[in-house]
N, C-alpha and C positions, 0 to 999 in steps of 0.2 A: 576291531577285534584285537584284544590285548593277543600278543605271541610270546608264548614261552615256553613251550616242547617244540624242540626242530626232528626232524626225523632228516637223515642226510644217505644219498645212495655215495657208497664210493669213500666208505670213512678211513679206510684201510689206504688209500692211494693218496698222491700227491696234492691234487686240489680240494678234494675233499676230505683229510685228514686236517688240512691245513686252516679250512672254515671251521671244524667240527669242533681245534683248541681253541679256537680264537673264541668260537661262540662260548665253550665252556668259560671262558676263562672272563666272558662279560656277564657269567648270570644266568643264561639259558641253560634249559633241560636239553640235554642232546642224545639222541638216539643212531646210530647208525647202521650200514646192515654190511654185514662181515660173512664172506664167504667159507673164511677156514675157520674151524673150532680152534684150532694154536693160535690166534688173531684176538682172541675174544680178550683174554686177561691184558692181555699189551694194548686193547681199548678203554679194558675198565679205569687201567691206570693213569691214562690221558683225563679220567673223568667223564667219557663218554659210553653210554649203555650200550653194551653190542645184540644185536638181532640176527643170530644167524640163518642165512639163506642165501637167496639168489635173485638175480633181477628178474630171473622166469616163473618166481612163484611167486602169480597173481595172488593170491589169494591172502599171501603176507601184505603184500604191497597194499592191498584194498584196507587191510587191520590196522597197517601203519597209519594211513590215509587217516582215518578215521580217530584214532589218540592223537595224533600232532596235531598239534597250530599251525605250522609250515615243513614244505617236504622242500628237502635241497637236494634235487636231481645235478652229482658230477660223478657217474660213473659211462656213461655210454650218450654221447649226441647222437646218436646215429640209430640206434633202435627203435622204432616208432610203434611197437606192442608195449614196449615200457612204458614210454611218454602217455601214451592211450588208455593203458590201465590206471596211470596216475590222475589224469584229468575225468575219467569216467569215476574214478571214486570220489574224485575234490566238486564233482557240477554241484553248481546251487549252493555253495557251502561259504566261498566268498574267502575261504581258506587260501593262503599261498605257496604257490607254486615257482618255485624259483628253476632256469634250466639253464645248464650250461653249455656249449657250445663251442665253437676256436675257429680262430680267426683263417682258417687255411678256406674259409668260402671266400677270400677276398682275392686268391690267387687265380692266376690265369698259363701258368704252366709258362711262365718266360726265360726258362731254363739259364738260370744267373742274370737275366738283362733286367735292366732297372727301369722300374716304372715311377712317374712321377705323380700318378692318381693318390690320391691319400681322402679316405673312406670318412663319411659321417652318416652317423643314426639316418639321419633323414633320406639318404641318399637310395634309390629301390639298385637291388641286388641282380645284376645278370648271371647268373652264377655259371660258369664251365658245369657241363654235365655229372661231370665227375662228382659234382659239389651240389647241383640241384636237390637233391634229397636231403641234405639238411638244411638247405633255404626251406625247401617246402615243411620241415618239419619247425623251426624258427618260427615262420608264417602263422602255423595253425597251432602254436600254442600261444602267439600270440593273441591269434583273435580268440581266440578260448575264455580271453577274459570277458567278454559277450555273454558269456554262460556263468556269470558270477565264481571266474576263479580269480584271485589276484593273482595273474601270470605275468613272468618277466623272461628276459631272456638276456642272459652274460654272456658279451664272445671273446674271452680272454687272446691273447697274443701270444709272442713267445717269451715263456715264463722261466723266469731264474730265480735264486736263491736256495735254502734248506730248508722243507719243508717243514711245518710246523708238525706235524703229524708221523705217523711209523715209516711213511714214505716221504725221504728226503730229500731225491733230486727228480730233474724233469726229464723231457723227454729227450727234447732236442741238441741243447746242448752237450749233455753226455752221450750222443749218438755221434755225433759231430768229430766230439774230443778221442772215442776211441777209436776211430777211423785215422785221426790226426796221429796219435799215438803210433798205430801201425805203417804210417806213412813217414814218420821222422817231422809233420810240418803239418801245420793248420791247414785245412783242406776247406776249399768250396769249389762250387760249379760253374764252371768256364769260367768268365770273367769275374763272377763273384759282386758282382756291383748290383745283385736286387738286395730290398730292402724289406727287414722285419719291425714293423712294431714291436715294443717288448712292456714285462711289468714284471716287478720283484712278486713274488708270493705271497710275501707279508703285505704287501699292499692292494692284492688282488684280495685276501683275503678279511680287510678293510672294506672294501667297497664290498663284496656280499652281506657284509654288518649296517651297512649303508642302504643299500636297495631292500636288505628284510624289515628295516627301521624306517624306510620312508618314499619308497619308489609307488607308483602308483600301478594298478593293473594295465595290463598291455605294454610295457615301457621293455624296449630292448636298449642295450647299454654296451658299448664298444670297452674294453680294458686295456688301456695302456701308460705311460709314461716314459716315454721315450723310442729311439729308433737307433736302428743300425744296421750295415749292408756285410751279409754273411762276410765279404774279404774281410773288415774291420774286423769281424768275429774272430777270421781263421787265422787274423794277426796276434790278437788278445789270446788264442788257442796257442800259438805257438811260442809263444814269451812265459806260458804257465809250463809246457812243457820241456824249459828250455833249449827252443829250436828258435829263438826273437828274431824276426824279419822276415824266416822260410816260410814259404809258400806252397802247396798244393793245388795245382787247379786239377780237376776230373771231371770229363766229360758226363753230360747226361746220363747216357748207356753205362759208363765204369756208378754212376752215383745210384741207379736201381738196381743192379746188380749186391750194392753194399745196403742199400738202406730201405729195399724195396720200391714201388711204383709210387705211393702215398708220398715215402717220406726223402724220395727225390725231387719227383715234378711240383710238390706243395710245401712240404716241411721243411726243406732247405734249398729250392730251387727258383721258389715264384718268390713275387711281391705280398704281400701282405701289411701294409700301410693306411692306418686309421688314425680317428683320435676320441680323444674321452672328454673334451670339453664339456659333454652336457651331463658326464656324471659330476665332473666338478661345481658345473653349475647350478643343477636341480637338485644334487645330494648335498655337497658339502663336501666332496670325496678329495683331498691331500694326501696323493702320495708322496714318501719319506726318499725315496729311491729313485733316479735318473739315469743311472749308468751302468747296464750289464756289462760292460769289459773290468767293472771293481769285483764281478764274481765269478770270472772265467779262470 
């Protein structure tokens, strides 16, 4: 099936603004779907159609389903009335389904301690409970491709750069950095020795160009190039702020208190350590970018 209308959830935000240029800017029709009406003209001007709504009106979502070639779900991993509504409209159509994901099902709540496990496609997933629910939603949209959808599944890392799109930075580092800020010194969690995988935007935003061009149905796909352990982070945090060498360390408890449950024990506290050899190897995917401390 030739593809050339994307329909994209999430075109307003970080990851999915960021595919939404990149695709425009290779040829594709791109649609995506904007909450605010003041959003709409600052999409057209990206070159991207805006559709305004919400991820709760099915009834859009099924309309969309239906004009595109392919729907790029990166607004919510976690809602499974989404995801359901999107594959109940794509059965039997053979249409793809691309879903995004994040790498924080890889953590184990190791509260700054470093793990030496590093994560591949093949590998089955025990996930902490906390995280089961989007294993189990990963799973079933994989095997969805059973039901003739082409479904994939991207679990991007921890992501840096400026996005391509109206949303330009992410999440974690800028959570990080203004904590660091109020503290005088780059902060991490105890010891600071667990380790993220990471990937520039612009290269994340490559390999989506990648997996819509030539991944097969069922195929989940790890996103990263390269790694790094939060202390390194909160080093490269402290030398931008000019505080070079100072150190923050904050306890578990002080780190949910600032950052919440989520984005202590997962987002800046566990392991999350993979790799993307097989997108390199079944796609072709080169990324340009090796070093998040060049954009801290």
């Amino acid at each position: 099936m030739s593809i050339k209308k994307i329909f994209i959830t999430g075109a307003t935000g970080y990851i999915g603004g960021s595919i939404a240029k990149l695709l425009v800017d290779k040829g594709y029709k791109v649609s995506g779907l904007v909450r605010k009406e003041s959003d709409t003209e600052k999409l057209k001007e990206l070159g991207i159609n805006p559709v305004l709504g919400t991820l709760q009106d099915a009834p859009l979502l099924r309309e969309e389903s239906k004009k595109a070639d392919a729907i790029i779900h990166a607004a919510d991993a976690d809602d499974p009335y989404v995801i359901d509504t999107f594959l109940q409209a794509l059965k039997g159509t053979d249409k793809t389904f691309i879903h995004t994901s994040g790498s924080s099902i890889l953590g184990n709540k190791e509260n700054g301690e470093k793990s030496n496990f590093i994560y591949t496609e093949d590998i089955p997933l025990d996930a902490r409970f906390e995280k089961v629910h989007r294993v189990i939603i990963n799973n079933h949209i994989i095997k969805s491709a059973q039901q003739r959808i082409r479904s994939i599944v991207i679990v991007p890392t921890m992501i840096y750069g400026e996005g391509l799109g109206l949303k330009k930075e992410s999440i974690q580092i800028p959570m990080l950095l203004k904590l660091s800020k109020e503290r005088g010194a780059g902060v991490h969690i105890e010891s600071g020795e667990n380790i993220w995988s990471n990937v520039h935007i612009e290269d994340l935003a490559e390999l989506y160009l990648k997996v819509l061009e030539k991944a097969k149905a069922g195929s989940y796909f790890y996103a990263e190039n390269g790694e790094s352990s939060l202390r390194d982070i909160a080093l490269s945090i402290s030398k931008r702020i000019g505080r070079e060498g100072q150190l923050s360390s904050i306890s578990i408890d002080e780190a949910v208190s600032h950052f919440g449950s989520e984005g202590a024990y997962f987002a800046s506290g566990s392991n999350s350590r993979c790799s993307s050899d097989k997108a390199r190897q079944l796609l072709g995917w080169t990324p340009n970018y090796s070093s998040i401390h060049d954009f801290i």
